[in-house]
C-alpha positions in Angstrom: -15.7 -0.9 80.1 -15.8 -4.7 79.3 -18.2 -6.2 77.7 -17.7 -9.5 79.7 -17.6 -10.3 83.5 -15.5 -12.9 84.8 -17.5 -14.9 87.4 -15.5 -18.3 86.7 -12.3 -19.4 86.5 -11.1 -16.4 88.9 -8.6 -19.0 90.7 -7.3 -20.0 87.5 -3.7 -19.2 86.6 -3.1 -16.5 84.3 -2.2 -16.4 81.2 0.2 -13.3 79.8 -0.5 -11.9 76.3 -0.6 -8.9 74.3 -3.4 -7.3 72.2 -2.3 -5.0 70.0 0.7 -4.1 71.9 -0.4 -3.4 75.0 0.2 -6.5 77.6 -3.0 -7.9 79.2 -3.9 -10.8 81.4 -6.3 -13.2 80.7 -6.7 -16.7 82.3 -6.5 -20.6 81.4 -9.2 -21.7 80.3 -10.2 -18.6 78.3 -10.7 -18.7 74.2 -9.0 -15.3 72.6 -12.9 -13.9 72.5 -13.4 -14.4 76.3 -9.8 -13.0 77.3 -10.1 -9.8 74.8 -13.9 -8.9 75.9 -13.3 -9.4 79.8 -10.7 -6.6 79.1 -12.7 -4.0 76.6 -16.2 -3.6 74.8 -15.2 -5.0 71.5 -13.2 -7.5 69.5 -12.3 -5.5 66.8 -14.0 -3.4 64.0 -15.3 -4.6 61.0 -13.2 -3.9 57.8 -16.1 -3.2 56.1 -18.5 -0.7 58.0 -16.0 0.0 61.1 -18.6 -1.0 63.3 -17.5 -2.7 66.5 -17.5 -6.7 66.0 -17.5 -8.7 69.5 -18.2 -12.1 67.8 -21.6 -13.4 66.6 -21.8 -17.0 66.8 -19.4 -18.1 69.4 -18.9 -21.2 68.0 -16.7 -21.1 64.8 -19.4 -20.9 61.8 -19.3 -17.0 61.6 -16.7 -15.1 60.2 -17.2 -12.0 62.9 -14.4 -12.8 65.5 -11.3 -12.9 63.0 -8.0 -12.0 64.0 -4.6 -12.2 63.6 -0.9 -13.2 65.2 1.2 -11.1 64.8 3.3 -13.4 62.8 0.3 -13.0 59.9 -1.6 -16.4 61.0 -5.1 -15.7 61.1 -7.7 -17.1 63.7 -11.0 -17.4 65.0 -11.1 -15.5 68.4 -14.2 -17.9 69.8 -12.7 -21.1 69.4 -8.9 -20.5 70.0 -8.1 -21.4 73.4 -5.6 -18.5 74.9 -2.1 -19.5 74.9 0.9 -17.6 76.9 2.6 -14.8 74.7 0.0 -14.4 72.4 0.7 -11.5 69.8 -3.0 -10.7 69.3 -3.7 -7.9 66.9 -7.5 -6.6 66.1 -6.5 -3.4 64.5 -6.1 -3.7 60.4 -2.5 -2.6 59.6 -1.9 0.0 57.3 0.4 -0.6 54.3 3.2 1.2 53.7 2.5 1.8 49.9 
């Protein structure tokens, strides 16, 4: 169940990106947060605890909504705007080693 409810931006044009492999919708407009909790009830889960995160601040200063590309580049879900094609990936990858 999402955590987030879109009640704007509905007419916007969507946006096409995937989150952990799976392909997902979003809209323009949307940060990464907005787009990934309109979709599901978490960001991702802490690599500490394993809690569920869903971002804390919303505006950059925390460290809570971290993810990654998945060329490696890291990012702050709250303040990135969504951008078409977006390889999002929430889930810690496991080494092969």
């Amino acid at each position: 169940m999402p955590l987030l409810h879109r009640l704007a931006r509905t007419g916007n044009p969507v946006i096409f990106f995937t989150l952990d492999g799976v392909p997902c919708e979003g809209r323009a407009g949307d940060t990464v947060l907005t787009a990934v909790l309109c979709l599901g009830e978490r960001l991702r889960h802490s690599e500490f605890s394993g809690a569920p995160r869903a971002g804390f601040c919303q505006m950059g200063a925390c460290q809570d909504c971290w993810v990654q590309l998945a060329g490696g580049e890291r990012l702050r879900a709250c303040t990135t705007p969504l951008t078409e094609g977006m390889h999002i990936v929430t889930q810690r990858r496991r080494s092969d080693g």
